[in-house]
C-alpha positions in Angstrom: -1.3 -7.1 -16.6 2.2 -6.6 -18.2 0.4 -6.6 -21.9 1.2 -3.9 -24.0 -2.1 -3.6 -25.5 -3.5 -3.6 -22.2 -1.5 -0.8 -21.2 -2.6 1.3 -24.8 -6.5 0.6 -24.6 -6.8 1.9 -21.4 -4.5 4.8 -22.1 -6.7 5.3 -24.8 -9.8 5.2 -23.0 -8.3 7.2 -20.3 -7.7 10.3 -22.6 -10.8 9.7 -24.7 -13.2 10.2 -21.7 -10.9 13.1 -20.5 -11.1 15.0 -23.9 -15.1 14.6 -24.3 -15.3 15.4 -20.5 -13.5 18.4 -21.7 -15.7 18.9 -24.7 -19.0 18.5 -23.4 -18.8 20.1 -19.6 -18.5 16.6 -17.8 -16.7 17.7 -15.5 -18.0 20.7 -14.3 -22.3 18.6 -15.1 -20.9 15.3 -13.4 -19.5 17.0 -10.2 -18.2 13.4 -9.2 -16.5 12.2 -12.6 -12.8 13.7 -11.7 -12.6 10.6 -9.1 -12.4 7.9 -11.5 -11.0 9.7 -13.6 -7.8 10.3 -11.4 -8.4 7.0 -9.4 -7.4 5.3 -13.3 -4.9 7.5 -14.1 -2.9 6.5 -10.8 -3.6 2.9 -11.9 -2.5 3.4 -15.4 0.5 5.2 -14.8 1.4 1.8 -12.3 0.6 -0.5 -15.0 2.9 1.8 -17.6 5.5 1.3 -14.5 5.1 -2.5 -14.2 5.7 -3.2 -18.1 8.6 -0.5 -18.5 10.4 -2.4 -15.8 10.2 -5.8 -17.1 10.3 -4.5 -20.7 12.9 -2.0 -21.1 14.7 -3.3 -17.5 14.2 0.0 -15.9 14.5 0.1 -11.8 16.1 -3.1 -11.3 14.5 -5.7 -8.8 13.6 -4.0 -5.3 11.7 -5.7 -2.4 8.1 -5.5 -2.0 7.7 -2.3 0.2 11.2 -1.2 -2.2 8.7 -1.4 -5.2 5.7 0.0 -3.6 7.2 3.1 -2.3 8.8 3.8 -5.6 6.0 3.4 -7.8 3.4 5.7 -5.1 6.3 8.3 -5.5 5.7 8.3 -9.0 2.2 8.6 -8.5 2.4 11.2 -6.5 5.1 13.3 -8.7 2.7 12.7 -11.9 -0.4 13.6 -9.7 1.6 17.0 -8.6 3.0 18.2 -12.0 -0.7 17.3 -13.2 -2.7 19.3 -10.4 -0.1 22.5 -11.7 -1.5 21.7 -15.0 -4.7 22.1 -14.2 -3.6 25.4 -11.9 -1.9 26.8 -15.0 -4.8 26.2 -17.8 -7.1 27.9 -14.6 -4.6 30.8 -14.5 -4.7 31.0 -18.7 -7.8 30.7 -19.4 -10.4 30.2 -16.9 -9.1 33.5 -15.8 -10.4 34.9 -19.3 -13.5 33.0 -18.6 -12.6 30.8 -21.9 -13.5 27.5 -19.7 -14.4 27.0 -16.0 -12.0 26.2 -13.0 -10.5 22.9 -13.1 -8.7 24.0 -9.3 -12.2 24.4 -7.5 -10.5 24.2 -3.9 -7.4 22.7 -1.6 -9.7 20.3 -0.7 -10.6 18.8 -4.4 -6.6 18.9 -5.3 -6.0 16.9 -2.1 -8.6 14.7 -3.0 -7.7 14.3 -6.7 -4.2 13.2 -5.2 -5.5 11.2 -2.7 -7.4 9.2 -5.9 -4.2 8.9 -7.7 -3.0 7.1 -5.1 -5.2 4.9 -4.5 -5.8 3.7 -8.6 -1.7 3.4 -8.2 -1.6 1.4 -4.9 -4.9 -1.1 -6.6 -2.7 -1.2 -9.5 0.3 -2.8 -7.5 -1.3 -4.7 -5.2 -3.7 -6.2 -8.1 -0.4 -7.1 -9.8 1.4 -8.5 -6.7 -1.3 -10.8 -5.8 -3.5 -11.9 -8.3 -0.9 -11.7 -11.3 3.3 -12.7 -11.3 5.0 -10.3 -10.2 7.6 -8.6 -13.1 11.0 -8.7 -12.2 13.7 -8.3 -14.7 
C-alpha cells in the first residue's frame, strides 16, 4: 500500500468524482454520495501518511497505538479545516444562491467527520495487518 502510484490514482480519482459531483449536482441528487466520498478521503490521506513516513522519514517509528492516534489526529485536523471549507464556500456563495449548501446540518458535519475517521482507521488497520508495516 506504500506505492506511489497507488497513492496518485486514487488521489486522482478522489478529486475527479469530487469535481463532477460538483459539476453535475451529485451531491445535492445522490443525498448519500458525501459518505464515501469522505470515508476515502480519510483513507487516502492515511495512505499519503504511511508513504511520507517511510519515504521522506517523517514521524519517526512510534508504537502501534503511538501511530494510530497520530494518524486519526491528522484525520481529524484535515476533516476540520475541510468541514470550514465547506462552511466558508456556504457563506460565499451559497449565500448568493450561486450553488446549494454544502453544510446542510450539525448532524451531516459530525457525520462527514465521523466518515473520515473511519476511511483513516481502515486505512491503518488494512496496512497493519494485511500489508508490512512502514517503519523508517
Amino acid at each position: 500500500m506504500n506505492n506511489y502510484k497507488f497513492l496518485l490514482s486514487l488521489f486522482l480519482i478522489i478529486i475527479s468524482v469530487h469535481l463532477l459531483g460538483m459539476y453535475e449536482n451529485w451531491y445535492w441528487d445522490i443525498s448519500w454520495l458525501d459518505i464515501p466520498m469522505h470515508f476515502f478521503g480519510g483513507f487516502w490521506i492515511v495512505i499519503l501518511f504511511l508513504w511520507a513516513r517511510k519515504h521522506l522519514n517523517f514521524f519517526g517509528n512510534n508504537s502501534f497505538l503511538g501511530d494510530f492516534i497520530i494518524i486519526l489526529g491528522w484525520v481529524s485536523l484535515i476533516g476540520v479545516f475541510w468541514e470550514f471549507f465547506e462552511f466558508s464556500l456556504d457563506y460565499i456563495w451559497a449565500v448568493k444562491g450561486v450553488i446549494p449548501l454544502s453544510q446542510v446540518s450539525i448532524s451531516d458535519t459530525l457525520k462527514d467527520l465521523l466518515m473520515d475517521l473511519l476511511g483513516g482507521a481502515s486505512a491503518f488497520f488494512i496496512q497493519s495487518f494485511f500489508f508490512e508495516r512502514t517503519r523508517s
